[in-house]
C-alpha positions, 0 to 999 in steps of 0.5 A, a space after each residue: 450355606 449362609 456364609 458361603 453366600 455372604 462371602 460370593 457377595 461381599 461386594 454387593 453387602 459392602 455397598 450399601 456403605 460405600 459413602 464411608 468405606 471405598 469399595 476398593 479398600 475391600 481386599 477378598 483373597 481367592 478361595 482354592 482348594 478343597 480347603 478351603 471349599 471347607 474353610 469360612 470368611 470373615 470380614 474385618 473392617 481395619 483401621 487404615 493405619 494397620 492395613 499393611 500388617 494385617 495383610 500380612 496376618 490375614 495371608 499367614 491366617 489362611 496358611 495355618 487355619 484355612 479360613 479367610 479374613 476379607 479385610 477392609 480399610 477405613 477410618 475408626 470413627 466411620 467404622 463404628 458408625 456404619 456398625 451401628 448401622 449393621 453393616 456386615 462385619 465380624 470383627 472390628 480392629 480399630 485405631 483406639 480403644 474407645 469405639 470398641 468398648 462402646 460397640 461393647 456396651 452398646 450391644 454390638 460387639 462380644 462382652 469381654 472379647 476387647 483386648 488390646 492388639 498394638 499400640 501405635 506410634 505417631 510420627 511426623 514426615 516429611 518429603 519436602 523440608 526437614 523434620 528430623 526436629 519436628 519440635 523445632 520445624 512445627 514452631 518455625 512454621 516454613 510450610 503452608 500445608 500440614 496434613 492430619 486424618 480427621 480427628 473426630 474419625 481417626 485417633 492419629 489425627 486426634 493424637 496429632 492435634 494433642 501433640 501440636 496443642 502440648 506444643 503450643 503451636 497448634 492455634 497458629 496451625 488453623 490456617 494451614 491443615 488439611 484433613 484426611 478422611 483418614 490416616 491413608 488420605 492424610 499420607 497420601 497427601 504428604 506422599 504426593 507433596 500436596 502437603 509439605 509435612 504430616 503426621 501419620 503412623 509410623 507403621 505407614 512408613 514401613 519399608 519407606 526412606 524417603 524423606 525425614 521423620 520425627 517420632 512425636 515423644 508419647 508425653 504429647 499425646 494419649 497412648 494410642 491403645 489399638 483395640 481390638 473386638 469381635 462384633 455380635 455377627 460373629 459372636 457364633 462364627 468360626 472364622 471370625 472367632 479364630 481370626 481375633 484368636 490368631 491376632 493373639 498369636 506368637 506369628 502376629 504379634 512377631 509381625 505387629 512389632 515388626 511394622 513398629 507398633 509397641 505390644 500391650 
């Protein structure tokens, strides 16, 4: 009963935490069917650089199990804030691997249940100038916006400024970032020209051309190791552990890699 009731009033128990996570990235699929009558929900708050392909996941998970995974994207660093806080999700699969070891060690999320899900790629584009030489086009420097999600939330904005420090161009930047509260608002601000080139996760280009793009070589950065946990709301939920199950599956990880995220 009680997770029939979490799962009518979703938006209601997510809006208590809409100074960090918008409402409309919430994504509550239709429950029909005697299936899922039966079936349970789970909450997943989502790191914004792999919204796409955990929609897929999420889609496939009700085929096979009957259950629902209510995603909802954001910011790694604003996830784990609102976590400690008690926010109402089951299931946090963020864009690092350190806040979900400190929601382990801090009593917040299921001891041993971590693992790793993706390891993700940064990449820099362009719809303006041309970065197929992001090397060369960072230190040439003809351009007055560059776009980053916020390093102190977002693991690819932190993995961005790396890469701009091992490069020695990043001093000379300070004038000309703009932040995004996350990896979604950074692209965004590439995508709509109001920032001529950015750094974003190559799964954010899936299926788009547009534009050139320069894969930032992993010696510039941190491996950016996407880790995932089960939090202690769903430490005894169906649902929520079957979901962290299927991530590990042959269909999932086949749908991880697709969308050009390396396996662990």
């Amino acid at each position: 009963m009680r997770r029939r009731m979490l799962a009518a009033a979703g938006g209601l128990l997510f809006s208590a935490f809409t100074g960090l996570v918008p409402p409309a990235f919430a994504e509550q699929p239709a429950a029909t069917g005697q299936t899922a009558a039966l079936a349970g929900v789970t909450h997943v708050a989502v790191a914004a650089n792999f919204i796409e392909p955990a929609r897929e996941i999420a889609t496939l998970f009700k085929q096979k199990t009957g259950h629902e995974a209510i995603l909802i994207s954001g910011a790694s660093g604003a996830f784990f804030a609102q976590i400690t806080h008690g926010a109402p999700f089951e299931v946090f699969l963020s864009a690092d691997e350190e806040r979900p070891r400190l929601a382990v060690e801090q009593g917040f999320a299921v001891p041993e249940s971590r693992f790793t899900y993706a390891i993700g790629k940064l990449v820099l584009w362009s719809r303006v100038i041309d970065v197929t030489d992001g090397e060369a086009a960072l230190k040439a420097g003809n351009f007055n916006k560059l776009s980053i999600a916020n390093p102190a939330a977002a693991p690819y904005g932190a993995a961005a400024v790396e890469t701009m420090k091992a490069l020695g161009v990043f001093d000379g930047m300070q004038g000309k970032i703009v932040q995004g509260s996350s990896i979604a608002q950074a692209f965004q601000f590439i995508d709509t020209k109001n920032a001529e080139l950015g750094f974003v996760a190559l799964a954010q280009l899936y299926g788009n051309n547009e534009g050139t793009r320069w894969v930032a070589p992993d010696k510039f950065h941190t491996p950016i190791r996407q880790d995932a946990v089960l939090l202690t709301n769903g430490a005894n939920d169906e649902a929520s552990k079957a979901f962290v199950t299927f991530l590990k599956s042959p269909e999932a990880l086949a749908i991880i890699e697709r969308f050009g995220y390396a396996l662990p």
